[in-house]
C-alpha angles and dihedrals in degrees: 000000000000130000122222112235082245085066090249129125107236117231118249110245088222094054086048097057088050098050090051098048092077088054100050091047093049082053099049087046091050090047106042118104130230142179122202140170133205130179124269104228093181082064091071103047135211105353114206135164112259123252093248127040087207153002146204110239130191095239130050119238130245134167131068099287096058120148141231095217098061114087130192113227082202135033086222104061137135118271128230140173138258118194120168106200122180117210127179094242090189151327123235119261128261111306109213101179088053099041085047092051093048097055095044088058095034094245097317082119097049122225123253135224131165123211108197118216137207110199099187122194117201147204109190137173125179095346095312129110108228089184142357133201110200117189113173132191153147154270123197118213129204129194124187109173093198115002125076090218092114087066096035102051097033103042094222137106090181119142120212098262092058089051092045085053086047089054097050086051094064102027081063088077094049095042087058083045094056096038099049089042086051086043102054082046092051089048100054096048091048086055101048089057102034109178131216118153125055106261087048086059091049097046097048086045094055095050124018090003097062098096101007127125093235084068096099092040091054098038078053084057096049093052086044093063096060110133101243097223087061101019095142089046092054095045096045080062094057098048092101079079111102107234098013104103082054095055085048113111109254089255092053093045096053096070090044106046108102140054121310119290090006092069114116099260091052088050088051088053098051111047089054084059095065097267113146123245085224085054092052097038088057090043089056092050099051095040085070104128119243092201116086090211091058092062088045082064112022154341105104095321094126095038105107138191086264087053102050083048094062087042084053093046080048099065096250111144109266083218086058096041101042081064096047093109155118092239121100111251119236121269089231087049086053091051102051080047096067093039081053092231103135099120140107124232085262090055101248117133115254144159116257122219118248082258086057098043087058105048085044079073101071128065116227088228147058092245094096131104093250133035133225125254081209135056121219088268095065099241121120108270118242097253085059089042090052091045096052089046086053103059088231094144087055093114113350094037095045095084095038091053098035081060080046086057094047082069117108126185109306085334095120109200096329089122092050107096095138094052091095089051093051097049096051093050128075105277085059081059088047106057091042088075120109092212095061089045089056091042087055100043082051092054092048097057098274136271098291087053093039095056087034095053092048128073098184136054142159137233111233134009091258098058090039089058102047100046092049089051093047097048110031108010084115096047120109099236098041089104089059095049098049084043092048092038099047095060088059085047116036093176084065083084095063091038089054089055104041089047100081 
């Protein structure tokens, strides 16, 4: 090895780098932040075993949390729900003695933070909680920005959710403490009043019962008491009983599912009093709620496949059944409701198809109030023809063609912005006059050669408007018909408009 002319052994670069490396990795250690949490056991409380390891209970138990120590007294119980939810019910306020430690030793004292925590246990039925265990506790959190002393000083490298999961573990025992010491209460009180008639039951729902876990038992009573001769009449009276219609047998739901006076059982009764199955058919369309919340509730949400087949059994009409649903009947099936033409050739009610609503529209004949541009051969009638060679839609005709032309397809009016503004100028005035409706029967052949020259007609404007649109809206000469056709009826301006 050499000797430096000062008499010193130099130091090897490559023994310098690895006496340093232990250095550099103790100093990123000591200067390396952290943040832990660990759980506050103080926050729970004395933790002790319950008197009791188990109870019967009046319900049976389904959903992923349930327990061991809830035992059934029957295998036919009601059912009901547990469901164990944990939510962060708050977080401690500001502290300002940690906060100001941490910042004079630039975060060698952490700084420290609590998260408070709710675990509730629940037994529920039908929406409503029979009974709730709340345990509550806390998680201590701890920040050093750059300073390891979290770690060191607390032994843990936990996160919160590990804590969180920590904390589950042990609340468990004190969840099963709190529900077996509520279910031996609600028992004796249940026992001291013990009820059996009916006014007993409803007594005891209305007051102790509200929220007890006898609630279900003592709702299956009451089913259990219909006379047998009129069991559906005495349990339609008792509808007005949250959860009753769901502990009802299959057979027994089917005729009380809907909204009132449409159920099946109303329909049934109906229908053996002389009311006709048109009447009612037309009852259940129109009774479709326009509110989205009242779907979510009612009308015949509930009512399934296997239902409508018992209603059928039954001897309920299929046509009243198959539209016994939750789903929004169509506006065409409204509208042959109201015209009462919702039956087959052999007489028996059906749903026609949207083809067939349509067509429902349109009279075979010229007897109607209004007549048809087209024939029912789907050409242009004369009158239309003689109008067009005419000129007639020269002035008076150019807006209301011009709307015509805004038609595509089955889109009925959704490319007329400009219609409100027509009817109220001064062509709208214009074709209001009597005068210019005479001037334009006249230029068509008269009224003799307009109802001569149709086959077809509506009865009212309604009707006229959306049939034409349906049918012919794409069709070339559509402008020239409603323009033609306008000038004959000068209301089919406003319908038009009023028909989006």
């Amino acid at each position: 090895m050499k000797i430096s002319k000062h008499g010193r052994r130099p130091w090897p670069s490559a023994l310098g780098q690895y006496s340093l490396k232990p250095l550099c990795f103790l100093l990123l250690f000591l200067l390396s932040g952290c943040q832990v949490y660990q759980l506050d056991r103080e926050s729970l409380g004395s933790i002790s075993a319950p008197s009791n390891d188990s109870a019967r209970v009046p319900f049976s138990v389904v959903g992923a949390e349930s327990p061991s120590w809830l035992v059934p007294e029957s295998p036919s119980l009601p059912e009901v729900f547990i469901s164990r939810t944990t939510i962060k019910s708050g977080v401690t306020d500001f502290n300002g003695l940690s906060f100001l430690g941490y910042m004079l030793t630039l975060s060698l004292i952490p700084y420290h933070e609590q998260n408070r925590y709710a675990d509730i246990y629940a037994i529920q039925w039908q929406g409503t909680t029979l009974l709730e265990s709340r345990v509550e506790y806390a998680v201590d959190g701890y920040l050093s920005l750059y300073f390891p002393t979290p770690m060191l000083f607390l032994g843990s490298l936990n996160d919160e959710q590990s804590e969180q999961q920590s904390a589950r573990t042990i609340v468990e025992g004190l969840h099963q403490k709190n529900v077996l010491a509520e279910v031996e209460k609600q028992r004796a009180k249940f026992e001291s009043i013990n009820p059996k008639t009916v006014e007993e039951i409803a007594e005891f729902m209305a007051g102790p019962g509200k929220d007890s876990i006898y609630r279900p038992l003592v709702i299956q009573q009451l089913i259990s008491m219909a006379p047998a001769d009129q069991e559906l009449e005495y349990h339609a009276e008792n509808l007005s009983i949250p959860g009753y219609l769901t502990l009802l047998p299959e057979k027994h739901q089917a005729w009380l599912i809907g909204p009132e006076g449409l159920r099946g059982l109303d329909l049934h009764t109906a229908l053996n009093q002389g009311a006709q199955e048109d009447e009612l058919l037309i009852r259940i369309l129109n009774a479709y709620p326009s509110q989205s919340a009242d779907l979510q509730h009612g009308h015949y949400r509930h009512l399934t496949q296997s239902h409508r087949n018992i209603l059928k059994d039954g001897g309920l009409p299929s046509g009243l059944v198959d539209r016994m649903t939750n789903d929004e009947p169509p506006r065409a099936l409204l509208v042959a409701a109201r015209t009462g033409k919702l039956r087959d050739a052999e007489g028996n009610i059906r749903i026609p198809t949207e083809a067939e609503l349509i067509e429902q529209l349109v009279r075979p004949d010229n007897q109607g109030k209004y007549l048809s541009p087209y024939t029912s051969d789907d050409v242009l009638a004369e009158w239309v023809n003689s109008a067009i060679n005419a000129n007639i839609g020269s002035t008076v005709g150019t807006g209301l063609g011009a709307a015509a032309g805004a038609y595509v397809g089955e889109k009925a009016l959704e490319q007329v912005p400009f219609i409100g503004g027509f009817i109220g100028g001064a062509v709208g005035a214009e074709i209001g006059k009597s005068t210019g409706r005479e001037a334009a029967i006249s230029a068509s052949g008269g009224w003799e050669m307009i109802r001569a020259s149709s086959d077809r007609s509506f009865d009212d404007i309604e009707s006229m408007v959306r049939y034409l649109t349906a049918k012919y809206g794409h069709t070339e000469n559509f402008t020239d018909a409603i323009a033609a056709t306008g000038q004959i009826y000068p209301e089919l301006t406003n319908a038009l408009a009023q028909a989006q």
